[in-house]
N, C-alpha and C positions, 0 to 999 in steps of 0.2 A: 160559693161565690162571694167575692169582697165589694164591696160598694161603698164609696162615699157617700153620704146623704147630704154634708152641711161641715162648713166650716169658717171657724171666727179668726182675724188678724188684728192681731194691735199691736201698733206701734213695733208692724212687724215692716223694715225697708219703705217702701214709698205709700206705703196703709198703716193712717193713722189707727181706723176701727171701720173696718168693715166683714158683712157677714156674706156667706152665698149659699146658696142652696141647689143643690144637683140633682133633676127629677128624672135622666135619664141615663143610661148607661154608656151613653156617646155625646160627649159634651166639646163642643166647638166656643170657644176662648178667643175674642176681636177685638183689636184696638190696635193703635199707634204705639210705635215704639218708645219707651217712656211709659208707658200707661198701666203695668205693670201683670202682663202677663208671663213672663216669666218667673216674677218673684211670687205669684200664685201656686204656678206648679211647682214651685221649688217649696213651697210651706206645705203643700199635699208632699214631697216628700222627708221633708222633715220628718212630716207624724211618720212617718215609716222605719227612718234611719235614726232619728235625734240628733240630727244633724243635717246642715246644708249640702246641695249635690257639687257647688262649687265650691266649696273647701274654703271656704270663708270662716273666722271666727265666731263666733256667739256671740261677742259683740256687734262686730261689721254687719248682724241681719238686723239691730235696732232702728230704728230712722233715726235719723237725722237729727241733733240736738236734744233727743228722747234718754231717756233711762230704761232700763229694762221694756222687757215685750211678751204676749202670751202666746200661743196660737192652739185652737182648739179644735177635734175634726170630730166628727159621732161617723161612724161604719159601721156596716154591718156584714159580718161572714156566718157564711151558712144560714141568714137572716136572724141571725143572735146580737143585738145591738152592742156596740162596744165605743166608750172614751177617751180619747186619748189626747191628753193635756199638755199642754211644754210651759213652764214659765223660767223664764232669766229676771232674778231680781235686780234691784238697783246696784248689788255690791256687785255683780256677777253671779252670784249662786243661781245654779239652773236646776230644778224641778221637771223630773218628765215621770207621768202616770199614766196608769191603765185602770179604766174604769173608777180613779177615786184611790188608785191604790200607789205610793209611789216607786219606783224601780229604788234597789240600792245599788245596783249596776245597770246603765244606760244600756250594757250589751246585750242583758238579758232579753231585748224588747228587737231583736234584728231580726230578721225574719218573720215575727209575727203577721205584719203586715206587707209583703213584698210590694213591691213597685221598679221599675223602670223607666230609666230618663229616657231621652234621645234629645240631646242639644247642643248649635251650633258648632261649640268650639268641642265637640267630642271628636272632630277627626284628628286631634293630638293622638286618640286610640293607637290610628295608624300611621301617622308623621311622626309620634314624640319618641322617648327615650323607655328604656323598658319597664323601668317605673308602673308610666300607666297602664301598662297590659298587664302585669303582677298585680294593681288594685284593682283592675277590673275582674280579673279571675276571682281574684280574693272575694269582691264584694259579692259577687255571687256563691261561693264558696260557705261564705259568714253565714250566708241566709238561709242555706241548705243545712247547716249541721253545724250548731252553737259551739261544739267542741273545737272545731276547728278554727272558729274565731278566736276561742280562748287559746290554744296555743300557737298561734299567731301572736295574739298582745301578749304573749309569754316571751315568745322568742326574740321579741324586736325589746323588750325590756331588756334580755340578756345581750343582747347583741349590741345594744347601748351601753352597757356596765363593759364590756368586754374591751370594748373601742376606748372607753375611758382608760382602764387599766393601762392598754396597750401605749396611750397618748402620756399618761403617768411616765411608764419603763422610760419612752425615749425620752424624755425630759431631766428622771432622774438617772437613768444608767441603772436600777435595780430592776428587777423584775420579781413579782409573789408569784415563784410557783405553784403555787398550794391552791393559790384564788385562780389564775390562767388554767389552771386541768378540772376545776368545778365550773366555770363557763365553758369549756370546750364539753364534756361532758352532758352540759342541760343545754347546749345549744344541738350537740348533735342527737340525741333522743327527741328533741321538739321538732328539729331538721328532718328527722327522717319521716317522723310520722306526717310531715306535712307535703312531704314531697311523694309520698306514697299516695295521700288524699288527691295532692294536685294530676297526678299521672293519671290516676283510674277516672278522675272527673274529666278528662282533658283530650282520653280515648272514644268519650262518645261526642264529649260539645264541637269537637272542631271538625266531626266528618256533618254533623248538624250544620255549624255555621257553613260549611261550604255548599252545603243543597241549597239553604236559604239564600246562597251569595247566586248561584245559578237560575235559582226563580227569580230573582230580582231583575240580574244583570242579562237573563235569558240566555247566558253561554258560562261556562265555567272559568274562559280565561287563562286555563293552565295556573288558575290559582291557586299554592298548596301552603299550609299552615303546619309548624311543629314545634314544640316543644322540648327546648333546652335548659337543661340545670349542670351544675355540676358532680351533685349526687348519682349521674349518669356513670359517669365517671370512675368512682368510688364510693365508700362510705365515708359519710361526713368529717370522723373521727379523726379519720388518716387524712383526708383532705387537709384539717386542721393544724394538724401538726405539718406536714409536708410545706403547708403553706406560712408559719411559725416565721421566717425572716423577712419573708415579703411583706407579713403585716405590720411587725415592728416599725418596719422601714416608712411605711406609711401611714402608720398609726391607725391604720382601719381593717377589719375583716374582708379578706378579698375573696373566700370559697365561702358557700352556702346557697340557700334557697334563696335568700336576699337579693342573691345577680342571678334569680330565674330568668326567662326571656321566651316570647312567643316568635319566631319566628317567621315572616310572610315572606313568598316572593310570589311572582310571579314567573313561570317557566323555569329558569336559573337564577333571575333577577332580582335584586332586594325589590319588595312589592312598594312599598315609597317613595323613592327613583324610577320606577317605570309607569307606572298606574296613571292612568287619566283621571281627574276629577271627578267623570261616572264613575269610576272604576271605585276609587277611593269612598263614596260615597254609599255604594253600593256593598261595599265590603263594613263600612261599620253599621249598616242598615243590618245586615247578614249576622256579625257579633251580637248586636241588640237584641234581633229576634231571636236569635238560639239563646238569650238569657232567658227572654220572656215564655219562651216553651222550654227549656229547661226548669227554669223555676214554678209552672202549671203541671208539668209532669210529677215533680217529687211532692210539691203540696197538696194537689188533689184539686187547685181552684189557681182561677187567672191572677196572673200580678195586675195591679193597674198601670196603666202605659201611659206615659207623662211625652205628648210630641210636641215641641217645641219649634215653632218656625220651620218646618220639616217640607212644605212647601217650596221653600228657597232651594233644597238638594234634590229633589227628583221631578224630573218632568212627568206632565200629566197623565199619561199611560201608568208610569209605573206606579204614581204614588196612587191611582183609582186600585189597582194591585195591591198594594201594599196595606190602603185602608181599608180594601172587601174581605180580606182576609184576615186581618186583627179586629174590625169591628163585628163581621160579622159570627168570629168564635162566640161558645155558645158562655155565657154570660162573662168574658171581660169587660171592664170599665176603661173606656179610654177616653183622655183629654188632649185636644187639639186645640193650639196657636196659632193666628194667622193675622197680619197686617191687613187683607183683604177681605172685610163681609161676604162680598160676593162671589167670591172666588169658592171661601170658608164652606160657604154653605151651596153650592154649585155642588162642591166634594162628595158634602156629608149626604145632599140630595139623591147623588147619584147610587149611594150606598144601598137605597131603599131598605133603610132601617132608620128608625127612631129618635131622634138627637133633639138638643136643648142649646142655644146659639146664645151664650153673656155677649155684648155688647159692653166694654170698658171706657168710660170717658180719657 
């Protein structure tokens, strides 16, 4: 089991210094907008990622007129106490540690602690560009198997040197053969092993995400999920060359894992365009859960589940659904947002399990 016990902010976004203490395993999080429950759950994810969930700089999480900031959490897995420290100094230098010990690579440290978001502007999931569904895979991906992280920040390294090169040739009219078939070469060897990872991962999470999308939504919807690369196709190698004019032309790599894509519809229909708001709602509730029992299944212990104003997307039936069955798994830590005390704790009441109610000025 993972559990927070306690954690420090300073001079971390709208907390100058403040500390909390978590005595429960079901923790319900109240106050006015402004008042900074969000930028809470988002420092409990920090300690997890060493990094923010909104993709903000390590600057942008300092307050306001401040210099640098800490944040500090004590957890316990398996009830084995563990430390896990972040500091950004005044120059920028950021320090992240375990226990006293400090990482030489931030990546080493993904997955140790898993956690999952669920916030507001996540339905980009299913409205945006395919972007965010290739990070959302990934970041679950990262968490399961550090290898795979790593050739990931391999590939996007070379895939960056590659696009340079390319942007060089059309500028000057040369081109280094010699360099172009060493990037086509480590991109397709990193390409394939990852596109191999994503395929075997991709055949179990998305007949998951669609049961979870039918318990929620209570009917399936004709809603089907699949997954497209171009590695489908061919092998990367050939892809790369084949594709040799197009990318000149445009100065950028156009085959690869890079333009993977999940693809939704509904019935025959792009599921974006046709989806109702429930519908919509209920399909990134459906994503979220199959991470969160994805990632309890291969660790052996629950992620903690960070919900965020999650009240606002589902009506009262489903979200009592939704929170009897995530709170009451047998030891996850989940933390809950809500504008409303009485609504908040209405929920958590009706749970008839355990919880701990912060009140935020």
């Amino acid at each position: 089991m993972l559990q927070l016990d306690n954690i420090s902010l300073v001079q971390f976004r709208n907390y100058k210094q403040k500390d909390f203490s978590f005595t429960e395993k079901i923790v319900g999080i109240c106050g006015q907008n402004g008042s900074g429950k969000t930028n809470l759950l988002d420092a409990i994810y920090y300690l997890g990622f060493t990094k923010s969930y909104f993709s903000r700089s390590d600057s942008q999480n300092v307050q306001h007129g401040m210099m640098g900031m800490r944040l500090q959490g004590n957890f316990k897995l398996f009830e084995k106490e563990q430390n896990i420290c972040s500091i950004l100094r005044e120059n920028n230098k950021k320090e992240f540690s375990l226990n006293g010990e400090e990482y030489k690579k931030f990546s080493e440290h993904i997955g140790r602690f898993p956690c999952v978001m669920i916030a507001p502007d996540d339905v980009e999931l299913i409205i945006g560009g395919s972007e965010e569904r290739r990070k959302f895979i990934d970041t679950i991906l990262a968490q399961l198997d550090r290898n795979y992280l790593q050739h990931l920040i391999d590939y996007n390294k070379i895939l960056q040197q590659r696009n340079s090169l390319l942007k060089q040739t059309y500028e000057s009219g040369g081109m280094n053969e010699e360099l172009l078939q060493v990037f086509n070469n480590q991109l397709s060897s990193l390409g394939e092993l990852i596109f191999v990872q994503r395929t075997n991962f991709l055949q179990t999470f998305i007949g998951l995400t669609l049961d979870f999308y039918k318990m929620i939504a209570g009917k399936d919807d004709l809603v089907n999920i699949s997954y497209q690369s171009d590695l489908q196709n061919g092998k990367m190698g050939a892809l790369l060359q084949s594709s040799r004019q197009k990318d000149l032309v445009l100065q950028r790599t156009t085959v690869g894992i890079h333009k993977d894509e999940l693809i939704i519809k509904m019935d025959s229909a792009a599921f974006k365009s046709e989806a109702s708001q429930g519908q919509r709602k209920s399909l990134l509730f459906a994503l979220k859960l199959a991470e969160w029992q994805t990632l309890k299944s291969q660790k052996g212990f629950s992620p903690i589940l960070l919900l965020d104003d999650v009240f606002e997307k589902l009506d009262a039936i489903r979200m009592h659904n939704l929170l009897d069955w995530v709170c009451s798994d047998d030891g996850g830590q989940v933390f809950i947002t809500d504008t409303h005390a009485e609504r908040l704790k209405n929920q958590l009441t009706a749970i008839k399990d355990k919880f701990q109610l912060i009140i935020l000025e």
